[in-house]
py3Dmol code that shows the C-alpha trace and the ligand (Angstrom):
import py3Dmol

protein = """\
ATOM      1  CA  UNK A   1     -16.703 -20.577   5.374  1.00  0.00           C
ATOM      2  CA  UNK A   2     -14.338 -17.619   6.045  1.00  0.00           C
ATOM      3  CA  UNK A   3     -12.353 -15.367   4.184  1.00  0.00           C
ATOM      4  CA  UNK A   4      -8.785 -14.352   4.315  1.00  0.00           C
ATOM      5  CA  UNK A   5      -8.319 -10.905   3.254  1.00  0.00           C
ATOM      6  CA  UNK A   6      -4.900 -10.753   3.498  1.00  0.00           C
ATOM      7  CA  UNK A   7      -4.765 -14.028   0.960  1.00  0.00           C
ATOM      8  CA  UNK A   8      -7.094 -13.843  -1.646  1.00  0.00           C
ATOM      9  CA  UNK A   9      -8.126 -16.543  -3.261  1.00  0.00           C
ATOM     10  CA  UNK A  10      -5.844 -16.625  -6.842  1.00  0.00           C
ATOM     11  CA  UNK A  11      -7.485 -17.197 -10.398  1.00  0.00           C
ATOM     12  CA  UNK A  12      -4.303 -18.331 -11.203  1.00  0.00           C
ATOM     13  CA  UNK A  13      -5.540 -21.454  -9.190  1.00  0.00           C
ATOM     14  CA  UNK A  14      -8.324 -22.022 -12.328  1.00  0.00           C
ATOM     15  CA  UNK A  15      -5.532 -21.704 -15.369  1.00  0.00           C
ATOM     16  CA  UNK A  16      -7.832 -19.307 -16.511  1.00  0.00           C
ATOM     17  CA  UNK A  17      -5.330 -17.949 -18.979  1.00  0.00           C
ATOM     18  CA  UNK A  18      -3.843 -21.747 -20.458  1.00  0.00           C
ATOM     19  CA  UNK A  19      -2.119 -21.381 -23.439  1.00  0.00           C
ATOM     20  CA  UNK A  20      -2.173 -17.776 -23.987  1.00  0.00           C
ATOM     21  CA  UNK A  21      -0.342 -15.393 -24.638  1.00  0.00           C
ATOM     22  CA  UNK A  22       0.402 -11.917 -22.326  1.00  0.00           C
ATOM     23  CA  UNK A  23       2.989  -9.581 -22.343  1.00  0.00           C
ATOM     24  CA  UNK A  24       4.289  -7.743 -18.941  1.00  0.00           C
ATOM     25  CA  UNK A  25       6.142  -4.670 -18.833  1.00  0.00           C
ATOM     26  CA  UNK A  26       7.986  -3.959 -15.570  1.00  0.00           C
ATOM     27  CA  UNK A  27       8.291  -7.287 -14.651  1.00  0.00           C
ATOM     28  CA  UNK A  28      11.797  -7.461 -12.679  1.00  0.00           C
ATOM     29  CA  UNK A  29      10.258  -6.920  -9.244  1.00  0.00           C
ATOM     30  CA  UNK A  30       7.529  -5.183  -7.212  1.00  0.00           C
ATOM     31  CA  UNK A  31       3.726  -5.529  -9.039  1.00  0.00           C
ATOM     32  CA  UNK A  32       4.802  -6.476 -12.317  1.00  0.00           C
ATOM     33  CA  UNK A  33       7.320  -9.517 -11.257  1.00  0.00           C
ATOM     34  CA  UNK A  34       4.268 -10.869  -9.035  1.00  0.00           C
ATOM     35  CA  UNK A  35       2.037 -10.627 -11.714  1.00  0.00           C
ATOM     36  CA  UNK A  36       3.815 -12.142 -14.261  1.00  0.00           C
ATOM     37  CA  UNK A  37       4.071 -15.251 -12.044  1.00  0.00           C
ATOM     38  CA  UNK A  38       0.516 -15.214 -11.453  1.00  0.00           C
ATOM     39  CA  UNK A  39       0.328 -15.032 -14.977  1.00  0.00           C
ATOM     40  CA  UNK A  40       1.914 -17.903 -15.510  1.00  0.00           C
ATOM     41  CA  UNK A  41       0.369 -19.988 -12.465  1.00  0.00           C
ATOM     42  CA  UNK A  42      -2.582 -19.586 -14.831  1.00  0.00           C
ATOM     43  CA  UNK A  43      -1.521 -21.261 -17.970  1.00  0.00           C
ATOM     44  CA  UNK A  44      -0.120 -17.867 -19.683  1.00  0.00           C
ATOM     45  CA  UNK A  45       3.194 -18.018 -22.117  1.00  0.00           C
ATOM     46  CA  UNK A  46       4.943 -14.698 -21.025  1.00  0.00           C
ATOM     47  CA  UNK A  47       6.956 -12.337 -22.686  1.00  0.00           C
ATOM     48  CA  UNK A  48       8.727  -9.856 -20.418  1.00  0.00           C
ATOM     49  CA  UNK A  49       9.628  -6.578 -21.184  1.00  0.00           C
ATOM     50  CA  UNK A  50      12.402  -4.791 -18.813  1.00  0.00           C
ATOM     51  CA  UNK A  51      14.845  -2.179 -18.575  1.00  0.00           C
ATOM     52  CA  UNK A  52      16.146  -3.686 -15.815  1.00  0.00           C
ATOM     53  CA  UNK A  53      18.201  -7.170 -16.725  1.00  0.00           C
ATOM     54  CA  UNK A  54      16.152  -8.740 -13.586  1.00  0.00           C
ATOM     55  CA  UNK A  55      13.382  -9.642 -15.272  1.00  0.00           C
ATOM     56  CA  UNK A  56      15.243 -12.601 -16.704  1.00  0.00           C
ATOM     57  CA  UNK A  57      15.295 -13.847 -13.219  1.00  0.00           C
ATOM     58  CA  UNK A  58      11.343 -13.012 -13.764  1.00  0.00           C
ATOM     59  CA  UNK A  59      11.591 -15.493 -16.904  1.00  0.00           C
ATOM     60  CA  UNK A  60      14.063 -17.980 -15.372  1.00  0.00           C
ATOM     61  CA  UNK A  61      11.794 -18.492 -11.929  1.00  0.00           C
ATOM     62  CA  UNK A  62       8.709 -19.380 -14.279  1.00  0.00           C
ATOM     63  CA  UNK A  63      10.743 -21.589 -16.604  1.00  0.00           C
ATOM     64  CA  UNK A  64      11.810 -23.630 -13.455  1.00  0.00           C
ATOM     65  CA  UNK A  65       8.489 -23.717 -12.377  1.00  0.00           C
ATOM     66  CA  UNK A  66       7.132 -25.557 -15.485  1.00  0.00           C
ATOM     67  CA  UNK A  67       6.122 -22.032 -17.708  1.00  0.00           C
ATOM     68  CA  UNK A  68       7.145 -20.375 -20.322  1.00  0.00           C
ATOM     69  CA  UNK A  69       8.694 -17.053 -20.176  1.00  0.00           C
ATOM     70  CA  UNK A  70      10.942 -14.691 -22.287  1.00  0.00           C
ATOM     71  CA  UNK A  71      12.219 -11.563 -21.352  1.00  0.00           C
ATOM     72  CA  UNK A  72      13.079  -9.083 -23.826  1.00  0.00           C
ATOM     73  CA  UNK A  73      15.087  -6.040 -22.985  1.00  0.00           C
ATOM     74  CA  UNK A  74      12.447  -3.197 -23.147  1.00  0.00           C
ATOM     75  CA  UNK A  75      12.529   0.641 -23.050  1.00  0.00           C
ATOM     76  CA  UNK A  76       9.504   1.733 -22.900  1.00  0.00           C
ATOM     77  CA  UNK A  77      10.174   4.849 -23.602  1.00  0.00           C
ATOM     78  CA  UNK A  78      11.883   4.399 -27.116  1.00  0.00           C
ATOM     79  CA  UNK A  79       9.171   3.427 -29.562  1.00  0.00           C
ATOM     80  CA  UNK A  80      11.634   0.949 -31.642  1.00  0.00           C
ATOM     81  CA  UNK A  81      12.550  -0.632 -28.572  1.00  0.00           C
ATOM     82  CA  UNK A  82       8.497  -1.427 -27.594  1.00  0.00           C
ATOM     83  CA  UNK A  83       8.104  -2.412 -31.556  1.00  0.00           C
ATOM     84  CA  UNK A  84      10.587  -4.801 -31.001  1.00  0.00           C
ATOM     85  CA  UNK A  85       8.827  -6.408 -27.582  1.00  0.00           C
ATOM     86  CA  UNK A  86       5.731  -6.900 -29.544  1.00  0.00           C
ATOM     87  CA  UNK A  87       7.156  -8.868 -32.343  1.00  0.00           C
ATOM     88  CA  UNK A  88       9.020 -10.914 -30.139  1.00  0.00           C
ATOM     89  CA  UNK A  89       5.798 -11.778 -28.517  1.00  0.00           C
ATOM     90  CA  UNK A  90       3.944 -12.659 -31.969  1.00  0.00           C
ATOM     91  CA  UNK A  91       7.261 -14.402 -33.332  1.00  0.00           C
ATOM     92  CA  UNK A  92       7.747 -16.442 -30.454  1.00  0.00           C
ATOM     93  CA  UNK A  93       3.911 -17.428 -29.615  1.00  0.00           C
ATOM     94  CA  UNK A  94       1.931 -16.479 -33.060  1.00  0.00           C
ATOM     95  CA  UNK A  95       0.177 -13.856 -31.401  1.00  0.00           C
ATOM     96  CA  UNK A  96      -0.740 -11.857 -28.531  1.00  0.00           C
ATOM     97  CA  UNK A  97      -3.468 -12.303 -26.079  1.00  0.00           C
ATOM     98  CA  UNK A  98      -3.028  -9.963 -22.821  1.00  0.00           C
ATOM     99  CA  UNK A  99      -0.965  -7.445 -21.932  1.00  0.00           C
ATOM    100  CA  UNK A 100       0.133  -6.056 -18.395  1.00  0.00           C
ATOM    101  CA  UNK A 101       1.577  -2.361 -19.374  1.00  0.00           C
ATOM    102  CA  UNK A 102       3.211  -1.774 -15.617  1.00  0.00           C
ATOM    103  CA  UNK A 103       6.533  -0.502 -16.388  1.00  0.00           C
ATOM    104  CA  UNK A 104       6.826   2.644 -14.143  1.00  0.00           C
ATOM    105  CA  UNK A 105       9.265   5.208 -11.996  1.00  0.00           C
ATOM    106  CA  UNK A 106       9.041   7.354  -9.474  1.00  0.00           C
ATOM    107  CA  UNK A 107      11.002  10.457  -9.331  1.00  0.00           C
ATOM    108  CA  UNK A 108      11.700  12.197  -6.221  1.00  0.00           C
ATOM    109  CA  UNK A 109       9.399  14.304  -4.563  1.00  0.00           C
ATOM    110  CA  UNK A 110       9.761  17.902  -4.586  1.00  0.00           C
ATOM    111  CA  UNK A 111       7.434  20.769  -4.736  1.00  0.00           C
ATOM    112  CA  UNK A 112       6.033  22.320  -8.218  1.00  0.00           C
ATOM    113  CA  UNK A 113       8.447  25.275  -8.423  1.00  0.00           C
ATOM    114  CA  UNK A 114      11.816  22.952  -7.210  1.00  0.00           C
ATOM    115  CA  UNK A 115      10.736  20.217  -9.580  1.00  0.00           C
ATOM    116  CA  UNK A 116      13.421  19.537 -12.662  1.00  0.00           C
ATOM    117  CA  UNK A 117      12.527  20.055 -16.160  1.00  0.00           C
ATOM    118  CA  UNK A 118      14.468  16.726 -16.525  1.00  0.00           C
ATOM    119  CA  UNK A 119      12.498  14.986 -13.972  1.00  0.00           C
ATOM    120  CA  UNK A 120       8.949  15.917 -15.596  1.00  0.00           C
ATOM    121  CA  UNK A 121      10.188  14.941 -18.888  1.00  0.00           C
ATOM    122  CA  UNK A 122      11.604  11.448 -17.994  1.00  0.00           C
ATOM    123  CA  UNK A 123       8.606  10.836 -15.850  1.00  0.00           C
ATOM    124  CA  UNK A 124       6.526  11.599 -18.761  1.00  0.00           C
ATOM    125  CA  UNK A 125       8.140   9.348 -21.271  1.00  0.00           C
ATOM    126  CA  UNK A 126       8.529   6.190 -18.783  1.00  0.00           C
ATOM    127  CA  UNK A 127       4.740   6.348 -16.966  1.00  0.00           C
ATOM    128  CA  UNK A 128       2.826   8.151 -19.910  1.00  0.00           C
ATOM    129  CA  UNK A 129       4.427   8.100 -23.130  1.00  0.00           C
ATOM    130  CA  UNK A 130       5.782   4.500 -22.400  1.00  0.00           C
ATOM    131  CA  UNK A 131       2.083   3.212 -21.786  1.00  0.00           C
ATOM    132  CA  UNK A 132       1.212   4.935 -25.451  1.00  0.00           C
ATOM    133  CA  UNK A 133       3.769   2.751 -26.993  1.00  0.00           C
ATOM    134  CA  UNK A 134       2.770  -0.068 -25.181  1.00  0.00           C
ATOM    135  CA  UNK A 135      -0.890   0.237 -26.494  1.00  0.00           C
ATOM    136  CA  UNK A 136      -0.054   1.278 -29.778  1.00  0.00           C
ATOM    137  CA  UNK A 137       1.491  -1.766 -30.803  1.00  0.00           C
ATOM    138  CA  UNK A 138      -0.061  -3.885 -28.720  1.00  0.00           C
ATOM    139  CA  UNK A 139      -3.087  -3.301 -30.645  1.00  0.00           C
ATOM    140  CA  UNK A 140      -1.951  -3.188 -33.834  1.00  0.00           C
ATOM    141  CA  UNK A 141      -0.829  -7.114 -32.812  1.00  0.00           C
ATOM    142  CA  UNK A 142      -4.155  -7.526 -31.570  1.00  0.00           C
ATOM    143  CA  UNK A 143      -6.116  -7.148 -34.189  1.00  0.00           C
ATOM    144  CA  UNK A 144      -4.771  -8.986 -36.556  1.00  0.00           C
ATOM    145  CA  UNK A 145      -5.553 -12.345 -34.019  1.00  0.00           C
ATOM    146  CA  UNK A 146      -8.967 -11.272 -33.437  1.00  0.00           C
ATOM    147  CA  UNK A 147      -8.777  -8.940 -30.343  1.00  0.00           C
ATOM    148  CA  UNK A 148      -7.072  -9.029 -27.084  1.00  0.00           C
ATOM    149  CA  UNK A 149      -7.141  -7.708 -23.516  1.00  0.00           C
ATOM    150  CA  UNK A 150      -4.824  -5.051 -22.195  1.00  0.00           C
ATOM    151  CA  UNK A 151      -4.443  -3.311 -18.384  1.00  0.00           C
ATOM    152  CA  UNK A 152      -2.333  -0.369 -17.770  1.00  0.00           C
ATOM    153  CA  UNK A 153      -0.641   0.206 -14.115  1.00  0.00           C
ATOM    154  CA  UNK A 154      -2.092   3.630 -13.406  1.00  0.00           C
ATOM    155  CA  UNK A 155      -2.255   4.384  -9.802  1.00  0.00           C
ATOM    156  CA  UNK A 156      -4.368   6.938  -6.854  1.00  0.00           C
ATOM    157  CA  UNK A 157      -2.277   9.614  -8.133  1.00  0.00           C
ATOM    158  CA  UNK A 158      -4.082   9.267 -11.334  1.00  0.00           C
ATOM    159  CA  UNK A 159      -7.327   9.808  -9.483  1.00  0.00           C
ATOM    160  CA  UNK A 160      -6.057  12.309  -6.475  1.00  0.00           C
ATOM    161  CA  UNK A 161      -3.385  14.286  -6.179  1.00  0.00           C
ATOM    162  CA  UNK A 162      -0.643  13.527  -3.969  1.00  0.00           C
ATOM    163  CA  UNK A 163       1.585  16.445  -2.896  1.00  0.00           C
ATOM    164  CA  UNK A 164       4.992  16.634  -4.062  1.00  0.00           C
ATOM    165  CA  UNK A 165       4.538  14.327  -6.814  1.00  0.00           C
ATOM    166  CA  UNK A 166       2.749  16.690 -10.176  1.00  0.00           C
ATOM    167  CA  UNK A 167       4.755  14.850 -12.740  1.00  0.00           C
ATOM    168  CA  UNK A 168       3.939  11.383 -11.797  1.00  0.00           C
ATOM    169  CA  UNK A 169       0.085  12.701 -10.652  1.00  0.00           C
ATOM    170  CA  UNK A 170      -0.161  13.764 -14.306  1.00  0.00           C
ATOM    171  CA  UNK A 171       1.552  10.606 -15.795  1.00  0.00           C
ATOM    172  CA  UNK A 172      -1.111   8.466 -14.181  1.00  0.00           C
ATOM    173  CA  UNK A 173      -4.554  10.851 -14.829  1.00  0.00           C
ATOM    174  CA  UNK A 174      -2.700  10.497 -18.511  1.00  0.00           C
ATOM    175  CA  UNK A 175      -2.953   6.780 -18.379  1.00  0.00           C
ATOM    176  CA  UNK A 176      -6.452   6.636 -16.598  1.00  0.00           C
ATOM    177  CA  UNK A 177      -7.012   8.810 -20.075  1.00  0.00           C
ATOM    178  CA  UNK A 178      -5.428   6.612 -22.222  1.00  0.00           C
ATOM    179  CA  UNK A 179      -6.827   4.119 -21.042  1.00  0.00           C
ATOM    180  CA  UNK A 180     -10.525   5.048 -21.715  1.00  0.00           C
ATOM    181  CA  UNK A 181      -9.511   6.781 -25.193  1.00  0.00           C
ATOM    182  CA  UNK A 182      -7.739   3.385 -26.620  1.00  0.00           C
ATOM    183  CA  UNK A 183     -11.359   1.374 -24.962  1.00  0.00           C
ATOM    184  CA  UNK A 184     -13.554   3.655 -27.531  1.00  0.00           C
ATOM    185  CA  UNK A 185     -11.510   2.991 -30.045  1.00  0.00           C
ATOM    186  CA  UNK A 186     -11.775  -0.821 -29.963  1.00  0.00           C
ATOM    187  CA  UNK A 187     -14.481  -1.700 -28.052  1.00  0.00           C
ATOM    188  CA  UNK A 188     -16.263  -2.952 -31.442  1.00  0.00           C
ATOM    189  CA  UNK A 189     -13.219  -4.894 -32.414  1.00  0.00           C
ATOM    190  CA  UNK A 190     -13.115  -7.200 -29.225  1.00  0.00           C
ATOM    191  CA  UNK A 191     -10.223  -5.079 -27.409  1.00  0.00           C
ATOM    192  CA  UNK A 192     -10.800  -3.925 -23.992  1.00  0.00           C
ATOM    193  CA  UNK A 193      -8.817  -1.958 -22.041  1.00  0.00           C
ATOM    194  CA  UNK A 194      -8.633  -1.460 -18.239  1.00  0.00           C
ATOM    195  CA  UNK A 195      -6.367   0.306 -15.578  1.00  0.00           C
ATOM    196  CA  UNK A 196      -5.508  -0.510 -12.219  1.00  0.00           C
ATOM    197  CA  UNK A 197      -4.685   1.941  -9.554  1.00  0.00           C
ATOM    198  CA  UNK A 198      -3.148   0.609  -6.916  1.00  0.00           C
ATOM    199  CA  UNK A 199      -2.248   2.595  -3.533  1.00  0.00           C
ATOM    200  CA  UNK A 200       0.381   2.058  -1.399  1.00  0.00           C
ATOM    201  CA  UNK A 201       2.229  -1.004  -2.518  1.00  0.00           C
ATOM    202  CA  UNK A 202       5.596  -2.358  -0.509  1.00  0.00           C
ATOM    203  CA  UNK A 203       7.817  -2.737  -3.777  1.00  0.00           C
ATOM    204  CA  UNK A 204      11.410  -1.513  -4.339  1.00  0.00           C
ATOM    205  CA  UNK A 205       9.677   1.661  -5.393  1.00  0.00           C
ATOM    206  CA  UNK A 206       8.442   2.420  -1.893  1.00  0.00           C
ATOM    207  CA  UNK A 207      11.353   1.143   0.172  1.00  0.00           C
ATOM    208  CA  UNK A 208      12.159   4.198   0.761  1.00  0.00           C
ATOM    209  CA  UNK A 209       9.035   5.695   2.490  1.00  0.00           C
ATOM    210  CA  UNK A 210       8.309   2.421   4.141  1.00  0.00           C
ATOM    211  CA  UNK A 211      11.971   1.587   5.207  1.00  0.00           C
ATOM    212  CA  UNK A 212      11.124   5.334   7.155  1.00  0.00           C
ATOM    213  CA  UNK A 213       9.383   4.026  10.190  1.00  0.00           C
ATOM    214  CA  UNK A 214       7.766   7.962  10.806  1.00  0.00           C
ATOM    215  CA  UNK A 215       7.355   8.783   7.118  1.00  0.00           C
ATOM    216  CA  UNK A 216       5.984   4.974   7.123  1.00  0.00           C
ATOM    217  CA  UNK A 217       3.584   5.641  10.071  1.00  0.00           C
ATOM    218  CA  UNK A 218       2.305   8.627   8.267  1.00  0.00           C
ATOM    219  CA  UNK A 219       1.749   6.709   5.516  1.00  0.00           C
ATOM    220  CA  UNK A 220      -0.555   4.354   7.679  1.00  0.00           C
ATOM    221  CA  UNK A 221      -2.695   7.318   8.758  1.00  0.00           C
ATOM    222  CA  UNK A 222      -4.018   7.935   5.579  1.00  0.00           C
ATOM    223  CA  UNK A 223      -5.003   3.645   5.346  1.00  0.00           C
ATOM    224  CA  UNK A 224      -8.199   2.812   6.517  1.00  0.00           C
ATOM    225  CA  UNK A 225      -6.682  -0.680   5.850  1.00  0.00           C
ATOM    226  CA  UNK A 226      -3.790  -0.129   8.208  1.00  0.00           C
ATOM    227  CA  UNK A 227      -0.821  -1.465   5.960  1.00  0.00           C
ATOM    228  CA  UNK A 228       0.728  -1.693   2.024  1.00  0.00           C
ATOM    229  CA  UNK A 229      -0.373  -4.036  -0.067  1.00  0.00           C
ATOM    230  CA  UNK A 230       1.479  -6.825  -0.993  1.00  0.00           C
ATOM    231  CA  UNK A 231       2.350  -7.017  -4.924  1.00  0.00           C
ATOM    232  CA  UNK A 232       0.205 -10.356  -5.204  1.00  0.00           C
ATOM    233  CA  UNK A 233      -2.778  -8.457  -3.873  1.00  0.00           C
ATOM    234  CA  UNK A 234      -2.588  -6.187  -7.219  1.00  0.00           C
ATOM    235  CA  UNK A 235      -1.965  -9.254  -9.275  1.00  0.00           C
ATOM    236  CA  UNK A 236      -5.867 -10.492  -8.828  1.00  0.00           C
ATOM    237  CA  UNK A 237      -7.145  -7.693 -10.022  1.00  0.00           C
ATOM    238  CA  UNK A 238      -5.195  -7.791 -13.277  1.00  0.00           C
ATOM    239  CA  UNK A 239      -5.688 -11.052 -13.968  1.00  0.00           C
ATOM    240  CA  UNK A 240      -9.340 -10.709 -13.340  1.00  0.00           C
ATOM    241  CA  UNK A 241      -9.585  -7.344 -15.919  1.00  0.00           C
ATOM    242  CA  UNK A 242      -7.404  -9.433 -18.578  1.00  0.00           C
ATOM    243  CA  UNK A 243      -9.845 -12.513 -18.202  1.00  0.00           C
ATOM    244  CA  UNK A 244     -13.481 -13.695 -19.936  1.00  0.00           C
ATOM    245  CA  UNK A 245     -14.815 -13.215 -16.427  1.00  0.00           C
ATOM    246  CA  UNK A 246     -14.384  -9.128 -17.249  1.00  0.00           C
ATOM    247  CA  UNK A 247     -15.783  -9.663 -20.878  1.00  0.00           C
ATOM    248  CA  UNK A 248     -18.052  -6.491 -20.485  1.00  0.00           C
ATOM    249  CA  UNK A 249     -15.346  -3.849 -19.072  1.00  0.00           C
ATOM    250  CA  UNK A 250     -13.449  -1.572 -20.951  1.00  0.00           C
ATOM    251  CA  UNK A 251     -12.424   1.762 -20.394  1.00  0.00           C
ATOM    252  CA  UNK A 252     -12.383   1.463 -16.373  1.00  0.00           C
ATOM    253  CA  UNK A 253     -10.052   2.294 -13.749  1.00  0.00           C
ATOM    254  CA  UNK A 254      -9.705  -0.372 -11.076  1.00  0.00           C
ATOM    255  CA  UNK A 255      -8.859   1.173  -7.631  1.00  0.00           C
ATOM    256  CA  UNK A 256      -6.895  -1.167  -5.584  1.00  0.00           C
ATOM    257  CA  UNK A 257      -5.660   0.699  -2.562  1.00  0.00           C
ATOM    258  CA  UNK A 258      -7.431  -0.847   0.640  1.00  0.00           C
ATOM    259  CA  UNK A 259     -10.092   2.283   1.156  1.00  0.00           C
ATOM    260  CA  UNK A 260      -7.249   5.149   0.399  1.00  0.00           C
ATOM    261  CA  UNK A 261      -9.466   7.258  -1.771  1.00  0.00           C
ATOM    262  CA  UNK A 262     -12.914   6.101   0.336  1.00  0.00           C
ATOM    263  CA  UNK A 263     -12.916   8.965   2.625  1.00  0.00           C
TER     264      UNK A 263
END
"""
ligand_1 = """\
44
NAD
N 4.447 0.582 -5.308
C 3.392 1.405 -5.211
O 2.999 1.843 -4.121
C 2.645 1.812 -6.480
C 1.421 2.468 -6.300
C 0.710 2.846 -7.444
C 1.213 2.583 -8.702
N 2.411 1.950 -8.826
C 2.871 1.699 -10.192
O 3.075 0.310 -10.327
C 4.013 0.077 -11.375
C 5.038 -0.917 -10.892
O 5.756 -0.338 -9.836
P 6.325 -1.172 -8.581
O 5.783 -0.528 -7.379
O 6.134 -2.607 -8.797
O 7.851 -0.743 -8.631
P 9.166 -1.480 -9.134
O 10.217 -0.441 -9.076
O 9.336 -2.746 -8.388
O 8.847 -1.847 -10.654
C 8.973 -0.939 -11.726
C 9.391 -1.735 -12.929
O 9.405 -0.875 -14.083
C 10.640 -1.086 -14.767
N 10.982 0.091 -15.559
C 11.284 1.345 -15.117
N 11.581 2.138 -16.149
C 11.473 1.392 -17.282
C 11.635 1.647 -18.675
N 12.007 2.846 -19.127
N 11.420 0.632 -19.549
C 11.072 -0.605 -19.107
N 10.904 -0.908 -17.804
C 11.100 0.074 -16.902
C 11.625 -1.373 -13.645
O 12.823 -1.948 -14.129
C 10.803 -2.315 -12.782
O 10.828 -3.633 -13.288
C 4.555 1.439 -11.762
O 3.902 1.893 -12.931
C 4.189 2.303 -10.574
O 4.075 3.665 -10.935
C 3.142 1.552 -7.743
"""
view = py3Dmol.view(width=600, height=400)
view.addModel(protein, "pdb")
view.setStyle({"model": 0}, {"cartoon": {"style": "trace"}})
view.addModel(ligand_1, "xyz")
view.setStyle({"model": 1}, {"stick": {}})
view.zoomTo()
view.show()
């Protein structure tokens, strides 16, 4: 038997998740959109949350396909606005099983002293604060259905530095933090909670680098896998950390990033 590692094998294939419920921030395109779907491919009922209109396409392309899917429009970053996803998610399904907190930006690269104040605080509040809210209620939904699972899109920068990039590098060792604070907190109460940390990924968030053939080339350098991922390839891992198969792991950070942070 072989293996393709470019196409791994989905869970989605075993409708692993049938009938529940999981909630995916971020989910208009790049990792979230793909994972949603795989979501669905598995049996899940979505709800969508998005600050980008999109993600109804999100919903609408998983209707078609037989699923269910809602999207609700979503800032993350406003806690009455996350409130508001999660009790969509319980009035529309009963409860909530899963949740994919993803939502994310970028903001442009500049070095410490030429950074904006503006652009630390808004990358704060979408990649940090935004995964807090996400949690927070989450949880408190959670619990009241007898426990859940929950993965947060951190990313290498929340394990390495990259240069250039100190507000989103401490956004994502935030949710790496997060991420093992909120696992204590449950891990009695049958809530885990998991982060994945993908590397380079070819999603509207990295068109610009990889659109650059030499910036992309020097990109490449630095992958002992030779390429980007494709959003799918993230997906497996998700949907691996939200299922029973992961029933012992909590408080972990998944690296995903084709042997970026092996050297
Ligand atoms: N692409 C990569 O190389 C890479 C690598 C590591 C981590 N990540 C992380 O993966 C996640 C997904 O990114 P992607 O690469 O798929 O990019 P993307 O731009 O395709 O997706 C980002 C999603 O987040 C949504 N979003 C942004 N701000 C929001 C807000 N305030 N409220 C609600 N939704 C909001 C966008 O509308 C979009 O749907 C992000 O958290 C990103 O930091 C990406």
């Amino acid at each position: 038997m072989t293996t393709d590692n470019k196409n791994p094998a989905s869970p989605a294939a075993q409708r692993a998740f049938e009938g529940k419920v999981v909630l995916v921030t971020g989910a208009s395109t790049g990792i979230g959109r793909a994972t949603a779907i795989a979501f669905a491919n598995a049996g899940a009922r979505l709800i969508l949350g998005d600050i980008d209109k999109r993600s109804a396409d999100t919903a609408a392309a998983i209707v078609a396909a037989g699923g269910q899917a809602q999207f609700v429009p979503t800032d993350v970053s406003d806690p009455e606005s996350v409130r508001a996803l999660v009790d969509a998610a319980v009035q529309t399904y009963g409860r909530l099983d899963a949740a994919f907190n993803n939502a994310g930006l970028l903001p442009p690269t500049a070095d410490f002293a030429d950074m904006s104040v503006e652009d630390f605080d808004r990358t704060i509040a979408v990649d940090l604060r935004g995964v807090f809210l996400c949690l927070k209620y989450e949880i408190g939904a959670m619990l009241k259905t007898g426990g859940g699972a929950i993965v947060n899109t951190a990313s290498v920068a929340g394990v390495v530095a990259d240069p250039g990039m100190a507000s989103y590098v401490a956004a994502k060792h935030g949710v790496v933090g997060l991420t093992k604070a909120a696992a204590l907190d449950y891990a009695t109460r049958n809530i885990r909670v998991n982060a994945v940390a993908p590397g380079l990924v070819a999603t509207p968030m990295t068109n610009r680098w990889l659109d650059d053939p030499g910036f992309a080339a020097k990109l490449m350098q630095n992958s002992p896998i030779g390429r980007a991922a494709q959003p799918e390839e993230i997906a497996g891992t998700v949907l691996h950390l939200c299922s029973s198969a992961a029933s012992f792991t909590t408080g972990q950070t998944f690296v995903v990033d084709g042997g970026q942070t092996a050297h």
